[in-house]
C-alpha positions, 0 to 999 in steps of 0.5 A, spaced: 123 884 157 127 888 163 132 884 162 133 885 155 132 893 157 138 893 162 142 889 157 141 894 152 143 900 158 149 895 159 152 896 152 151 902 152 155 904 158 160 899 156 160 903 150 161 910 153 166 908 157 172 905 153 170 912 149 172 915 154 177 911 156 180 911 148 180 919 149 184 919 155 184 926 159 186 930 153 186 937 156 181 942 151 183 948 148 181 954 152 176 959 147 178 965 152 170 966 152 170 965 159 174 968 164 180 964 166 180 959 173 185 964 177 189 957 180 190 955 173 195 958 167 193 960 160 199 957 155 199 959 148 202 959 142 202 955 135 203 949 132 205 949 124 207 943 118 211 944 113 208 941 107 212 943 100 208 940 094 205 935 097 199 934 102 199 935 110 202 929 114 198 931 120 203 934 125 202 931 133 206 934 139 203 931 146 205 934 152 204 932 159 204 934 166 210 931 169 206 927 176 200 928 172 198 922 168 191 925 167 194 933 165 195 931 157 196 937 151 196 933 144 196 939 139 194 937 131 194 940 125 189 936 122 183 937 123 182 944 125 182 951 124 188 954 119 191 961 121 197 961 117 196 965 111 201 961 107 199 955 102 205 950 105 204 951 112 199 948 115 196 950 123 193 955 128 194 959 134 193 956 140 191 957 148 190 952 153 188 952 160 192 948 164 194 947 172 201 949 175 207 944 175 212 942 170 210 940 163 213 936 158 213 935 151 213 928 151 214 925 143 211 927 136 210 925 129 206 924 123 199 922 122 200 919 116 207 916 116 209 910 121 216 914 125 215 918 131 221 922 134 227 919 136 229 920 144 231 926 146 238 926 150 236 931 156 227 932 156 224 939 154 221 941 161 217 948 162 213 950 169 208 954 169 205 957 175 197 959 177 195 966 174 200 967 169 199 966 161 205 964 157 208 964 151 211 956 150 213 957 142 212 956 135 212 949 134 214 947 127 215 941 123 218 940 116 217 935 111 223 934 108 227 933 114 222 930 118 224 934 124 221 938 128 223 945 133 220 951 138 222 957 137 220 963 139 217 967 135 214 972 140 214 978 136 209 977 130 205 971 135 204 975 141 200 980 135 196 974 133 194 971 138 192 977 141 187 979 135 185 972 135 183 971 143 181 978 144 181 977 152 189 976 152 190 984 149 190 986 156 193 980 160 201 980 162 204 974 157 210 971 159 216 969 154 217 962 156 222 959 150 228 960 153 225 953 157 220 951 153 224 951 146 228 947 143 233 945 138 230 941 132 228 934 134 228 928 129 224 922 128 225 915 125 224 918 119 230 922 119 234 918 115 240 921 120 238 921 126 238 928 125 246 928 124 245 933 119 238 934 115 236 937 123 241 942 124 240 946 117 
């Protein structure tokens, strides 16, 4: 019988390990309702889909903490809140705590289509320091062309975010997309390469 007991415990630990495992260490998304660790950085900003007259495909951008296998932001747009008022925009306003270093966007894609993003010539890396909040960019992909870009869009997002995570109204935030940002940034299913369809 204890046998049977401890094999049972076995299984289930067994069980809960791989899980944790499968979902790595994928850093959660900071909800503002407690004050924020001063030798972290808070890092904010959006993440959006295109999706003009068809159904999400489920944009994915992963980051990570160069140095820091463990440091990871996998940003989705499936499977959360949608802050954007358009009907072919899919995505939301996001803030994360995260430790100081360098960072950087590592690939992206589709959940619902097989390509993921061509290399990049020269990497997309921004650092972050403990104790500043940062503004890292508007992440959008389209649809039609299968690229995806961070642009600053700093104005209008900065209003947003502050109405959505009240704790930012008063905090110094700092534009981080002369660094973070990048140019459109292709995946395999842009049929160029991103030799045409990305620069328009």
């Amino acid at each position: 019988m204890l046998g049977k007991v401890s094999k049972k415990y076995l299984v289930w630990g067994a069980v809960a390990l791989c899980a944790s495992l499968l979902s790595g260490c994928a850093t959660s998304r900071y909800d503002g309702k407690h004050a924020p660790d001063p030798s972290k950085a808070v890092i904010v900003g959006s993440i959006g889909e295109s999706h003009v007259m068809m159904p999400p495909h489920g944009l994915v951008v992963e980051i990570k903490q160069q140095g820091a296998p463990g440091t990871a932001l996998r940003l989705t747009t499936l499977g959360n809140e949608d802050d954007q008022p358009s009907p072919h925009v899919l995505g939301h306003y996001f803030m994360y705590e995260v430790p100081p270093g360098e960072y950087e966007y590592t690939q992206w894609h589709y959940v619902h289509y097989a390509g993921r993003s061509m290399p990049r010539p020269v990497p997309a890396v921004f650092s972050v320091r403990a104790g500043e909040t940062l503004y890292i960019g508007d992440l959008r992909a389209d649809a039609l062309r299968f690229c995806l870009s961070n642009v600053n869009n700093a104005e209008n997002t900065l209003q947003e975010l502050k109405r959505k995570y009240p704790m930012l109204k008063d905090r110094n935030i700092v534009n981080l997309t002369a660094t973070s940002g990048f140019a459109p940034w292709p995946s395999s299913d842009a049929t160029d390469f991103g030799k045409g369809l990305c620069t328009l």
